[in-house]
C-alpha positions in Angstrom: -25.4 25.1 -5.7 -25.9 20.6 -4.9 -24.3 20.5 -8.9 -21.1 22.7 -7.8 -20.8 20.7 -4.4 -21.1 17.4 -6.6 -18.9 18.6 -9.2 -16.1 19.7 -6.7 -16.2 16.0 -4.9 -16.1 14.3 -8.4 -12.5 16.6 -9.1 -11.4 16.0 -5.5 -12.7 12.0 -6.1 -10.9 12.0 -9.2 -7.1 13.5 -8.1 -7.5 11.4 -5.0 -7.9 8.5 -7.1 -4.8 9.6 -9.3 -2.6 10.0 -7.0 -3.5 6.3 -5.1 -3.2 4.1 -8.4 0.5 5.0 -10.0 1.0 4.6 -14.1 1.8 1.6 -15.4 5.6 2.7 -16.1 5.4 3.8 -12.7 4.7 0.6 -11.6 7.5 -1.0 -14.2 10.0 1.2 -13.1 9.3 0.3 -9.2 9.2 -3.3 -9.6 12.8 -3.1 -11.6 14.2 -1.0 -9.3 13.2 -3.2 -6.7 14.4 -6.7 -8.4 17.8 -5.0 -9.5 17.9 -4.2 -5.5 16.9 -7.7 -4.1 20.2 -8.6 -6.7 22.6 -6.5 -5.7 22.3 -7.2 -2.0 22.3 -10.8 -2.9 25.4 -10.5 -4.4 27.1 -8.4 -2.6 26.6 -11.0 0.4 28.1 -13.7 -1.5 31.1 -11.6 -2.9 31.7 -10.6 1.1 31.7 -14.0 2.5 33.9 -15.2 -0.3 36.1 -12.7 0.6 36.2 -14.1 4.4 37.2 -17.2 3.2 39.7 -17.0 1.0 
């Protein structure tokens, strides 16, 4: 019966854990997306306030 309980909490301990830490292309993928993001609205600014003043 305690080696059921235990082994329960170590499947439960173990998806937790799985679904806090992300794969590594996970990770890639968000820190991309995010950079390409950051860019975009960077430029996008620029483009609009050259457009004001011309």
């Amino acid at each position: 019966m305690a080696a059921a309980g235990a082994r329960r909490n170590m499947i439960n301990g173990g998806n937790y854990s799985q679904r806090l830490i992300p794969k590594r292309g996970q990770v890639k993928v968000a820190i991309v997306l995010g950079l390409a993001h950051s860019f975009a609205s960077i430029f996008s600014t620029r483009s609009r306030r050259a457009g004001l003043l011309s």
